[in-house]
DSSP file (Angstrom, degrees, kcal/mol; ACC not computed):
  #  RESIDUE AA STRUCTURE BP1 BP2  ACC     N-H-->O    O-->H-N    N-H-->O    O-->H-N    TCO  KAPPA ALPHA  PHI   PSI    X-CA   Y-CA   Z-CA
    1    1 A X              0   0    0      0, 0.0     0, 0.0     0, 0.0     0, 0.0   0.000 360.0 360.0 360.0 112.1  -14.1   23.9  -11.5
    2    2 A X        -     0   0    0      1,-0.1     2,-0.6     0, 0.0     0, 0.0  -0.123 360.0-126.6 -61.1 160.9  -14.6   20.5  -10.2
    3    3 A X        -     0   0    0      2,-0.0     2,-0.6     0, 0.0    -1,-0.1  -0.821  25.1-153.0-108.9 146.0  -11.3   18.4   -9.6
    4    4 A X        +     0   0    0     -2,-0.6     2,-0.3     3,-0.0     3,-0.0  -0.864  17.4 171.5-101.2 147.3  -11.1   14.7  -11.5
    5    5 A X    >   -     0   0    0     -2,-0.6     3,-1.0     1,-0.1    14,-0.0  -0.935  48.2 -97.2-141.5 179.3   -9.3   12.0  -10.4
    6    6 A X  G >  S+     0   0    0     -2,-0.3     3,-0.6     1,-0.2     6,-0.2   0.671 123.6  59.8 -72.2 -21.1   -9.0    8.1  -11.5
    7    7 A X  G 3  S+     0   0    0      1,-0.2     8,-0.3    12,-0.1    -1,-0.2   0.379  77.2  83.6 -77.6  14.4  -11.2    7.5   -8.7
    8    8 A X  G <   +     0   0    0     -3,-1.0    -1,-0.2     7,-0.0    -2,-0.1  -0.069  65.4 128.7-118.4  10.6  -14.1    9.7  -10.0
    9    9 A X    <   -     0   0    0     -3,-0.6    -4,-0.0     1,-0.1    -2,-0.0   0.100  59.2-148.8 -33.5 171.7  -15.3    6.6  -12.2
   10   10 A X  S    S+     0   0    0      3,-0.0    -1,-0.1     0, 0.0     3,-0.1   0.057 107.5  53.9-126.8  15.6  -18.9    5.6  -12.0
   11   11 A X  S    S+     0   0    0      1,-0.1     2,-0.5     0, 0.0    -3,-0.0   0.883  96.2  72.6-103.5 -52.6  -17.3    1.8  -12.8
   12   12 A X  S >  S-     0   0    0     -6,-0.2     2,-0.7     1,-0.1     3,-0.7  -0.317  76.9-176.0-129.3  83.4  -14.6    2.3   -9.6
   13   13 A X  T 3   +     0   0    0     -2,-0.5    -1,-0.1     1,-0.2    -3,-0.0  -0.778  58.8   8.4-121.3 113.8  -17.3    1.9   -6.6
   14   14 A X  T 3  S+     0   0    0     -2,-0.7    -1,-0.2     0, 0.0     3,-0.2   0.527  84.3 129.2  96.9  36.2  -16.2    2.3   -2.8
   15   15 A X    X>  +     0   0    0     -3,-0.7     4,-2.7    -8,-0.3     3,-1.7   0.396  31.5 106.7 -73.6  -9.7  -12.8    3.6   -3.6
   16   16 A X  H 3> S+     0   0    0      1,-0.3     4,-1.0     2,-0.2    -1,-0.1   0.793  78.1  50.7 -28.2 -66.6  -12.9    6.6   -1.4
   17   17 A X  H 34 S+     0   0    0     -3,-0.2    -1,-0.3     1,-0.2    -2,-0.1  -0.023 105.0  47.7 -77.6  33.5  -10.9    5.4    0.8
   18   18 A X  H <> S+     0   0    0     -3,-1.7     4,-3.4     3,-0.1     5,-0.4   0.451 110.9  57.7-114.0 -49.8   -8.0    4.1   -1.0
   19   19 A X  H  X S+     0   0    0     -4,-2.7     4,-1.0     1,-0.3    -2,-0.2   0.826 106.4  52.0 -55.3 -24.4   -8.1    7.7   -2.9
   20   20 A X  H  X S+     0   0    0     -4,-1.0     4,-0.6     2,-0.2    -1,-0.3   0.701 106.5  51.1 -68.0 -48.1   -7.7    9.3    0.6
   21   21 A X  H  > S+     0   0    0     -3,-0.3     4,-1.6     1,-0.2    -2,-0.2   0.784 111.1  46.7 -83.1 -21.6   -4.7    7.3    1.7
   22   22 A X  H  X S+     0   0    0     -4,-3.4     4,-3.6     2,-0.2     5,-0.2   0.818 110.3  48.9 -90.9  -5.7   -2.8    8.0   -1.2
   23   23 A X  H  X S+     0   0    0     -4,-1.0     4,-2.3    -5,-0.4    -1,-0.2   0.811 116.9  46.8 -69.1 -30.0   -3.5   11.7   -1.3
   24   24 A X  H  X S+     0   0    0     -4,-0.6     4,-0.6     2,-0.2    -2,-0.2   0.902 115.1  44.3 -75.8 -53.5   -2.4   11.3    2.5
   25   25 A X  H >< S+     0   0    0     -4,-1.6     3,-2.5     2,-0.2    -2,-0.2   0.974 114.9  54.7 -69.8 -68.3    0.9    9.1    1.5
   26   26 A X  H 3< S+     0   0    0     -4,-3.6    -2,-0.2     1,-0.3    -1,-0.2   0.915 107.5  45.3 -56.2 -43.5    1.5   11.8   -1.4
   27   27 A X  H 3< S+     0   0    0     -4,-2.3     2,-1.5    -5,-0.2    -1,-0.3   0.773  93.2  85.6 -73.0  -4.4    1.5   15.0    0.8
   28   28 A X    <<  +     0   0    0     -3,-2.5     2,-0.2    -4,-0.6    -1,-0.1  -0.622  51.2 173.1-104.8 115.3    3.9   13.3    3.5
   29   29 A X        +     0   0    0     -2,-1.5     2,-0.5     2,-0.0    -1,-0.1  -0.182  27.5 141.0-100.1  43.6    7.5   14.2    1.9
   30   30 A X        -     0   0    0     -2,-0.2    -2,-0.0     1,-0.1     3,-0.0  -0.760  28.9-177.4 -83.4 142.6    9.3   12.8    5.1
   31   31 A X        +     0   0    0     -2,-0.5     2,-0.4     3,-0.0     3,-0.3   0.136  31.2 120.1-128.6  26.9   12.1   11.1    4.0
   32   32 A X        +     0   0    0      1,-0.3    66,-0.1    66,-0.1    24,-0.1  -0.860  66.4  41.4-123.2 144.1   13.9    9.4    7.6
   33   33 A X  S    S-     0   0    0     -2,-0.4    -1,-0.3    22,-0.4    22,-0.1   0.300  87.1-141.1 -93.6 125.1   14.2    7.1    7.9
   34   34 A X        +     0   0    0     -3,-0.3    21,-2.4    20,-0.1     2,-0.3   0.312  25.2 173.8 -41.9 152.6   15.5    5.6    4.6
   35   35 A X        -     0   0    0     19,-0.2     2,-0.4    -3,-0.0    19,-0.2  -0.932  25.2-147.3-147.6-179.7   14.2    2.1    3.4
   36   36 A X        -     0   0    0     -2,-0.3    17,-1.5     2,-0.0     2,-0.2  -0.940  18.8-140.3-142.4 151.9   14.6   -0.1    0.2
   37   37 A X  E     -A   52   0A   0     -2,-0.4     2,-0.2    15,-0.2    15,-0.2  -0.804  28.8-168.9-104.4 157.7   11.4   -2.4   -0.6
   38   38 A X  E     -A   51   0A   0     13,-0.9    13,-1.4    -2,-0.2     2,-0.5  -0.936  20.3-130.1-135.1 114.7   12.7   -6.2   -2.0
   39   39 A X  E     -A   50   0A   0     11,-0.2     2,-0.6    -2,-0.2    11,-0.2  -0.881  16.6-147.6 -84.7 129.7   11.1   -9.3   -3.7
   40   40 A X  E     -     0   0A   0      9,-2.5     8,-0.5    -2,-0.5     9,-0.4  -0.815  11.2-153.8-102.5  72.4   12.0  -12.0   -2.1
   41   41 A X  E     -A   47   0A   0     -2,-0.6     2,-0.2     6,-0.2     6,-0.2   0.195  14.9-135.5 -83.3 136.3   12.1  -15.0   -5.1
   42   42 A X        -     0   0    0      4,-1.6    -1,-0.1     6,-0.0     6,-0.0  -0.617  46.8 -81.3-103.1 173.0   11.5  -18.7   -3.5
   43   43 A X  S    S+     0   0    0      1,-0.2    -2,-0.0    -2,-0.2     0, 0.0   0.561 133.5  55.3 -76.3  18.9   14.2  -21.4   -5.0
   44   44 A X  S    S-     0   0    0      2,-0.2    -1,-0.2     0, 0.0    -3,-0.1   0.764 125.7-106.3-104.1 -54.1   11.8  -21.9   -8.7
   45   45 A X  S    S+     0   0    0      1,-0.2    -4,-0.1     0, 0.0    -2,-0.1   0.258  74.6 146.0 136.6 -25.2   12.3  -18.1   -8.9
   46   46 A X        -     0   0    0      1,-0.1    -4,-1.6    -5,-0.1     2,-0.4  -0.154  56.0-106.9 -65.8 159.1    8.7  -17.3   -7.9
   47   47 A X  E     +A   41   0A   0     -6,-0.2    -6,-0.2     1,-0.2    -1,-0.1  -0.533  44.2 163.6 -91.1 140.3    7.9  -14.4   -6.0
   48   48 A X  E     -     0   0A   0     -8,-0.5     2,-0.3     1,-0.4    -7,-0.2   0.727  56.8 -13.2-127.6 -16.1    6.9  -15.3   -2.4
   49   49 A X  E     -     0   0A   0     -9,-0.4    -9,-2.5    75,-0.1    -1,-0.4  -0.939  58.8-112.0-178.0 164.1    7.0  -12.1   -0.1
   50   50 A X  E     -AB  39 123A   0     73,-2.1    73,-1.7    -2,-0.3     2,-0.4  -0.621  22.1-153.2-103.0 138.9    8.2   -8.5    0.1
   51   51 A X  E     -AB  38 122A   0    -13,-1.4   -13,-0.9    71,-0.3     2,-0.4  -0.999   9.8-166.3-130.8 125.4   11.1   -7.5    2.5
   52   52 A X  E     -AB  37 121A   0     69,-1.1    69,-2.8    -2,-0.4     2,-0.5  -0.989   5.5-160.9-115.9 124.5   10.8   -4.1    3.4
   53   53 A X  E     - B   0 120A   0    -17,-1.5     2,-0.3    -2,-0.4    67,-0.3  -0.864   8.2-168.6-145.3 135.9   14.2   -2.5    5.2
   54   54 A X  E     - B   0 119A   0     65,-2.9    65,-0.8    -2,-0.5     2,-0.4  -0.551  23.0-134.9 -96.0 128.0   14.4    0.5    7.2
   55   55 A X  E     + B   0 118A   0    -21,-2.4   -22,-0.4    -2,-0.3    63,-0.2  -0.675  39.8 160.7 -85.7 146.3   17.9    1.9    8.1
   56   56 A X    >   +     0   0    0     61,-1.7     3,-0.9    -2,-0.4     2,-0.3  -0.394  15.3 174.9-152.6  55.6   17.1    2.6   11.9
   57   57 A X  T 3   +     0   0    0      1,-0.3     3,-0.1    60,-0.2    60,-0.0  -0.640  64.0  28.8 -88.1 150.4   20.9    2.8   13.5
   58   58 A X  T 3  S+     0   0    0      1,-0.3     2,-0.5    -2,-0.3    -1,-0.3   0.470  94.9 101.3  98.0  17.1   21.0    3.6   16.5
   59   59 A X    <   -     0   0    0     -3,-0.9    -1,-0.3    20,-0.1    58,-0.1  -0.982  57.5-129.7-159.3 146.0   18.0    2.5   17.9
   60   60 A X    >>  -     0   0    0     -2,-0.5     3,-2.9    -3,-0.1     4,-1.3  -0.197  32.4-103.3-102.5 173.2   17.2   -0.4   19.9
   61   61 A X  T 34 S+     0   0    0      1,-0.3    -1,-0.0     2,-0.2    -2,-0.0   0.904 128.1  50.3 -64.0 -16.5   14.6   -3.0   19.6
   62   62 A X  T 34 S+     0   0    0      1,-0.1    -1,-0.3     3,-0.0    16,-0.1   0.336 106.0  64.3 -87.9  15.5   12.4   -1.1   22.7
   63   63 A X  T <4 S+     0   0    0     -3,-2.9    15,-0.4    14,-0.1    14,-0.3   0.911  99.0  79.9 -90.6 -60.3   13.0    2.5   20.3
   64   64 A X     <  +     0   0    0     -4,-1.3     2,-0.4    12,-0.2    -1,-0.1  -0.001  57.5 179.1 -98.6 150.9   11.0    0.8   17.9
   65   65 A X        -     0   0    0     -2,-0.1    11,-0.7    -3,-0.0     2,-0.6  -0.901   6.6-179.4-115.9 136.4    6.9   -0.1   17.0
   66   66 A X  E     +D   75   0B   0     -2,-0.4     2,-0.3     9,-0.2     9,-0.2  -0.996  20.9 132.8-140.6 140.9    5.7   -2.0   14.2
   67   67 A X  E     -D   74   0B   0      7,-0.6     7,-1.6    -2,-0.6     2,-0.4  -0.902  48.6-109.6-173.6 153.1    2.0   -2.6   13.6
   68   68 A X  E     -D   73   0B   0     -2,-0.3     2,-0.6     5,-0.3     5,-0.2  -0.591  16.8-169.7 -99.3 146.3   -0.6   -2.6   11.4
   69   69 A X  E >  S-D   72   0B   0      3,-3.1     3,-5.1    -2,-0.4    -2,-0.0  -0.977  73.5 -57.8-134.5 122.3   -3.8    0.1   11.6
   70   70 A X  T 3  S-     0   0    0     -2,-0.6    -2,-0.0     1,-0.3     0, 0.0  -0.019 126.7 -11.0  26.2-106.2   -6.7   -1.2    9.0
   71   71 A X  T 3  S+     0   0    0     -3,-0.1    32,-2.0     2,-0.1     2,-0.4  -0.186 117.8  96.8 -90.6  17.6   -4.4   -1.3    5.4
   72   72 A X  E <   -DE  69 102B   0     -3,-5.1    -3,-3.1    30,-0.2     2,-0.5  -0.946  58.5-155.1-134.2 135.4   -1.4    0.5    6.6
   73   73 A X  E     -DE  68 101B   0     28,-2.2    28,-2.1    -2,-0.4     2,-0.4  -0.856  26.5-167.7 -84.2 123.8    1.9   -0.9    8.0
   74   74 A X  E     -DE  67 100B   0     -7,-1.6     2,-0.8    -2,-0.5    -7,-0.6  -0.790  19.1-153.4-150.8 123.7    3.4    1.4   10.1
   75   75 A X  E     -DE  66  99B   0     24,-1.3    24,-2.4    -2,-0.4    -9,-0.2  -0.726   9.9-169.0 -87.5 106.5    6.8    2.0   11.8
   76   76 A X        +     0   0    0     -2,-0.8    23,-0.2   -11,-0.7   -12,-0.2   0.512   7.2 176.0 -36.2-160.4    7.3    3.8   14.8
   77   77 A X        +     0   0    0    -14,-0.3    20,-6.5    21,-0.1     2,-0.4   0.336   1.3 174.9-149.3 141.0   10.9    5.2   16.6
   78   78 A X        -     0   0    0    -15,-0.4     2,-0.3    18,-0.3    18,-0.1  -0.988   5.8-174.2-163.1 112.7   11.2    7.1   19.6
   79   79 A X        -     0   0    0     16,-0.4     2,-0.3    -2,-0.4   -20,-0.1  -0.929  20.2-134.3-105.8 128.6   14.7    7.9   21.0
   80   80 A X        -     0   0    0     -2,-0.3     2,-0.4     1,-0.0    15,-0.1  -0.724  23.5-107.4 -82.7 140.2   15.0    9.7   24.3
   81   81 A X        -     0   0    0     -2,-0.3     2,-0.8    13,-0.1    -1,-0.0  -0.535  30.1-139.3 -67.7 128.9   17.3   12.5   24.9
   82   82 A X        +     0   0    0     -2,-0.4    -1,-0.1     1,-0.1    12,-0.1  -0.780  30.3 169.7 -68.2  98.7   20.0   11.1   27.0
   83   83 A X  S    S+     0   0    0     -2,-0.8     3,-0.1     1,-0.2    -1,-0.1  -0.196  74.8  77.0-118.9  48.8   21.1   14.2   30.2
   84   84 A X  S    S+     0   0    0      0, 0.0    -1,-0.2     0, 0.0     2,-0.2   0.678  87.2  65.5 -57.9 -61.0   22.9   11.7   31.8
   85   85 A X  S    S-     0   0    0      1,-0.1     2,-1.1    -3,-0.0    -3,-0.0  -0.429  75.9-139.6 -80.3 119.0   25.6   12.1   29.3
   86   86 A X        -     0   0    0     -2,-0.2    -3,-0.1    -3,-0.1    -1,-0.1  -0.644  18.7-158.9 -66.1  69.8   27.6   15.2   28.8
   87   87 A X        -     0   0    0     -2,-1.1     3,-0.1     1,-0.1    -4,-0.0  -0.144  24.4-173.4 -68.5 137.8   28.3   16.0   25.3
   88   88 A X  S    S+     0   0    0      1,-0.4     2,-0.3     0, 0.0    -1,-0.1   0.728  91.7   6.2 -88.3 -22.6   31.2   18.3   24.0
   89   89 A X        -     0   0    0      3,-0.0     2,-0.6     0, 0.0    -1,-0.4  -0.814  69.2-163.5-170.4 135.3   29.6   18.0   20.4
   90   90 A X        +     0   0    0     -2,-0.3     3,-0.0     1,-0.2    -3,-0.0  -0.927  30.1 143.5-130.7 104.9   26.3   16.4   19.4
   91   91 A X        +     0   0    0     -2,-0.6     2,-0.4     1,-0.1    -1,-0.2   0.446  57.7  74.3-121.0  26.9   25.8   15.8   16.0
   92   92 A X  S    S-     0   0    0     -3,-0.0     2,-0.5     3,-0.0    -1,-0.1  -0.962  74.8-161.6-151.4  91.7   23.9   12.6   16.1
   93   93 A X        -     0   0    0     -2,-0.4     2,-0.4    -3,-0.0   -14,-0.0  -0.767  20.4-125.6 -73.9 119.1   20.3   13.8   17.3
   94   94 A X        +     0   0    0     -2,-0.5     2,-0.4   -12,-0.1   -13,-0.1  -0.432  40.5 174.0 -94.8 160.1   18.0   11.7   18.6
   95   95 A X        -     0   0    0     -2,-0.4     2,-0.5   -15,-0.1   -16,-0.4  -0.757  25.3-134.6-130.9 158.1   15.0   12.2   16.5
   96   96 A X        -     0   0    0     -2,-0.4     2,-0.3   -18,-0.1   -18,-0.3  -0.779  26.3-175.2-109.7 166.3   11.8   10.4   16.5
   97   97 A X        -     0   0    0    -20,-6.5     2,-0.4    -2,-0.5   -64,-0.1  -0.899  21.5-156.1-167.0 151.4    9.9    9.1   13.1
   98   98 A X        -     0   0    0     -2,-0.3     2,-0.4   -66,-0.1   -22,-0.2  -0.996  13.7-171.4-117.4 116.9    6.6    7.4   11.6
   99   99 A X  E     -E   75   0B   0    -24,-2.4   -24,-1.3    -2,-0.4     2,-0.4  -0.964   5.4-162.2-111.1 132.2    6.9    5.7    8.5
  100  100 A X  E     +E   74   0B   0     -2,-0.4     2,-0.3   -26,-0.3   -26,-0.2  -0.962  12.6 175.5-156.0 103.2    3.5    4.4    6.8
  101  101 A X  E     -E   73   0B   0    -28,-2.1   -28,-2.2    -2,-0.4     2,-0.2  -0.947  22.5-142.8-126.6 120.9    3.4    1.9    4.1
  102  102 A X  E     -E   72   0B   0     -2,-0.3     2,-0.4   -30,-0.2   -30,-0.2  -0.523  16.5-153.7 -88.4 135.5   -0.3    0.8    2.9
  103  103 A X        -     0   0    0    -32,-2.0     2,-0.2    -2,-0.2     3,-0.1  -0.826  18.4-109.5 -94.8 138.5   -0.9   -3.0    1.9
  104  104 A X    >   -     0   0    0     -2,-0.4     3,-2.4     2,-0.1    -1,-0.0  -0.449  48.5 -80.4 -83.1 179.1   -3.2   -4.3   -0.1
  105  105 A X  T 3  S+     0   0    0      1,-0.3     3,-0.1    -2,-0.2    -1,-0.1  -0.330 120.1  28.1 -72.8 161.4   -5.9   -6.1    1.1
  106  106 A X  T 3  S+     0   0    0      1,-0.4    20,-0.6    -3,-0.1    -1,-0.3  -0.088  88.6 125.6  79.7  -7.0   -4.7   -9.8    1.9
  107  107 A X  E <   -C  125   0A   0     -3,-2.4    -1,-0.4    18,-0.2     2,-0.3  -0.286  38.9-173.3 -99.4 145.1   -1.1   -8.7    2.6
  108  108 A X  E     -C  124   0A   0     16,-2.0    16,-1.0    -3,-0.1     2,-0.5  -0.970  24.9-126.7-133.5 160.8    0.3   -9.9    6.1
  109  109 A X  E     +C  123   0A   0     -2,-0.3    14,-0.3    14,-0.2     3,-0.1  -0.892  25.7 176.2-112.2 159.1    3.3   -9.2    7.8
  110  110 A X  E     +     0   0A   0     12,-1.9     2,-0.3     1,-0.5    -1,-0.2   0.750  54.7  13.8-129.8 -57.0    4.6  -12.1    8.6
  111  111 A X  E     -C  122   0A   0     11,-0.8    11,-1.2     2,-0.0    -1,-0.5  -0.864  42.4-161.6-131.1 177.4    8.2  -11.1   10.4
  112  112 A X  E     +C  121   0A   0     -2,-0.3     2,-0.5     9,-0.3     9,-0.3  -0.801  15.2 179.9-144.7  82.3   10.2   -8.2   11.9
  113  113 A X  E     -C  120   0A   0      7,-3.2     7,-2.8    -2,-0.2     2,-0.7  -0.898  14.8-160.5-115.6 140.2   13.9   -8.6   12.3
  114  114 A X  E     +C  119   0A   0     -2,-0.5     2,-0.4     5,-0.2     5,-0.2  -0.736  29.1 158.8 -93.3  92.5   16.5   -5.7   14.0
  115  115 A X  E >   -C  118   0A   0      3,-2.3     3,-1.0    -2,-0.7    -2,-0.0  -0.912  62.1 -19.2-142.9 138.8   20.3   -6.5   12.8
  116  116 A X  T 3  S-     0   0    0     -2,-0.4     3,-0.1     1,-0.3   -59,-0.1   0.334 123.7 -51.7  48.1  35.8   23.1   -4.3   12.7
  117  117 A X  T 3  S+     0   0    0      1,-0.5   -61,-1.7   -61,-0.2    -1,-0.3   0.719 115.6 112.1 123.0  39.1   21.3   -1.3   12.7
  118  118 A X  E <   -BC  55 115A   0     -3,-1.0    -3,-2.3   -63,-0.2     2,-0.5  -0.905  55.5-148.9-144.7 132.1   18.9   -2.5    9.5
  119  119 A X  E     -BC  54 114A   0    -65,-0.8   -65,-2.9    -2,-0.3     2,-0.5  -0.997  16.5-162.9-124.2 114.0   14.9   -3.2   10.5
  120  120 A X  E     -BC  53 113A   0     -7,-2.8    -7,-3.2    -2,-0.5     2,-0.4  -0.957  13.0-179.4 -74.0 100.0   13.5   -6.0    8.3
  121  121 A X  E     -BC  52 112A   0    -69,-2.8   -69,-1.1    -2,-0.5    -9,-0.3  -0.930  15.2-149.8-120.3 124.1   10.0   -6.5    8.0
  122  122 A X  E     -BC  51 111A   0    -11,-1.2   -12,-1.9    -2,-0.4   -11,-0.8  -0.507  13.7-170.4 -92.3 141.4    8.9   -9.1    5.9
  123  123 A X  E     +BC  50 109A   0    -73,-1.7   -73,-2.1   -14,-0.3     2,-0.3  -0.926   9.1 165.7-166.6  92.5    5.5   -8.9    4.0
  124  124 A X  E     - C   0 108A   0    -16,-1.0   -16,-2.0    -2,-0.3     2,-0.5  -0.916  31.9-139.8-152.7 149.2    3.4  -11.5    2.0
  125  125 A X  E     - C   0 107A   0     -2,-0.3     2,-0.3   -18,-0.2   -18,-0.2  -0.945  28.3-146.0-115.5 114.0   -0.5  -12.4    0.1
  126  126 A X        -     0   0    0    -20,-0.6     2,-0.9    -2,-0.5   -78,-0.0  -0.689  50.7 -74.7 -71.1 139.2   -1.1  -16.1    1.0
  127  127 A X        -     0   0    0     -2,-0.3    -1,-0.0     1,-0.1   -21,-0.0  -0.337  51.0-119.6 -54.8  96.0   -3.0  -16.9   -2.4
  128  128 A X        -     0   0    0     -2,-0.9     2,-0.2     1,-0.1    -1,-0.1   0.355  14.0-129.0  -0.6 132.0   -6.3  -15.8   -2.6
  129  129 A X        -     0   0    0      1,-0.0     2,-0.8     2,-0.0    -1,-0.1  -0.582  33.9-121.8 -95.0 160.4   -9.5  -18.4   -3.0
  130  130 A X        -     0   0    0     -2,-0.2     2,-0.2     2,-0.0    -1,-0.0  -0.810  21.7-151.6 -94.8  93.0  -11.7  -17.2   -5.9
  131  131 A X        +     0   0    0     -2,-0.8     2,-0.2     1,-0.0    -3,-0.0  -0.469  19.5 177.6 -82.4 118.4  -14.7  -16.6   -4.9
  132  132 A X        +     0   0    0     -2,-0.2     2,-0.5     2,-0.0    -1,-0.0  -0.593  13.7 171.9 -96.5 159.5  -17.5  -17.0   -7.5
  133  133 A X        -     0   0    0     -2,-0.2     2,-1.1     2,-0.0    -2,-0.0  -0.925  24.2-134.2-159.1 144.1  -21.1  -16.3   -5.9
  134  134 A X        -     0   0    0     -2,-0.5     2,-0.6     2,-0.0    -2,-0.0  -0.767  10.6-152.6-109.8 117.6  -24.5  -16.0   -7.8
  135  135 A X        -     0   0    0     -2,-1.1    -2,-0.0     2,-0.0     2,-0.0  -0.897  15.7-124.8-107.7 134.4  -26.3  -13.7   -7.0
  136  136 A X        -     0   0    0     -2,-0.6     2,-0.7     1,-0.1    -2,-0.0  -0.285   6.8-136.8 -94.8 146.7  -30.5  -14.2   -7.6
  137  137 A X        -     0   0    0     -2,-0.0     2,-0.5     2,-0.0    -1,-0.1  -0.836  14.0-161.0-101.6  87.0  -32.8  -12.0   -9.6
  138  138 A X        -     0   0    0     -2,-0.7     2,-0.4     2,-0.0     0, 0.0  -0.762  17.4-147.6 -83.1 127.9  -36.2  -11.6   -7.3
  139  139 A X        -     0   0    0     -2,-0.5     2,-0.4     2,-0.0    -2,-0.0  -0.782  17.7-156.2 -96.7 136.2  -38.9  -10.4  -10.3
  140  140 A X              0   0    0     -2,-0.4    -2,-0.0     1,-0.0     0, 0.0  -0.985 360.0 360.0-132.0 116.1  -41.2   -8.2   -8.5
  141  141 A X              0   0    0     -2,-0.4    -2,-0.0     0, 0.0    -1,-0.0   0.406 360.0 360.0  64.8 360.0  -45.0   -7.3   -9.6
């Protein structure tokens, strides 16, 4: 039995790789570090950029990576065990984690701010040209 999907159109052509990252995005059910997505309203009201913010206490601004890979936003953190430190009870782990949010194409990140244990990264599509083009009809034979 062949499988269908919304991408299995014969109007929806070179989508492959969109269908591939969200099949990728669906199977990873990590849920650390929590985040909230925002839209960020300019003073008319209009929407002007996305604030995405990850809670990431305990970790310092060298724990964390942020960068972008082709369409995908993605946050690093990478805590080292501390054996300096002699613990009587450790319930505070330090844990590492990769969090993966895909833009669409135009989207930039624009800032990255660390306060009080909150990682803000800020996310906006400068407006788009509309590109018309004609394309020509060569008559052949």
């Amino acid at each position: 039995m062949s499988r269908t999907t919304p991408f299995s159109s014969p109007l929806l052509l070179g989508f492959d790789a969109v269908e591939k990252t969200l099949e990728r995005l669906a199977k990873n059910g990590e849920s650390y570090p929590p985040y909230n997505i925002e839209r960020l309203c300019n003073a008319d009201g209009v929407a002007e950029r996305l604030r995405i913010t990850l809670a990431v206490a305990g970790f310092s601004e060298s724990d964390l990576d942020v960068s972008t890979e082709e369409n995908e936003l993605v946050v690093r953190g990478r805590q080292s065990d501390d054996t300096e430190r002699d613990f009587l009870h450790r319930g505070i782990a330090a844990r590492q984690f990769q969090r993966c949010f895909v833009l669409a194409d135009g989207m930039r990140v624009v800032a990255a701010e660390l306060r009080n244990g909150l990682l803000a990264i800020d996310v906006d599509r400068p407006e788009a040209q509309r590109l018309v083009r004609k394309i020509n009809i060569s008559v052949k034979g």
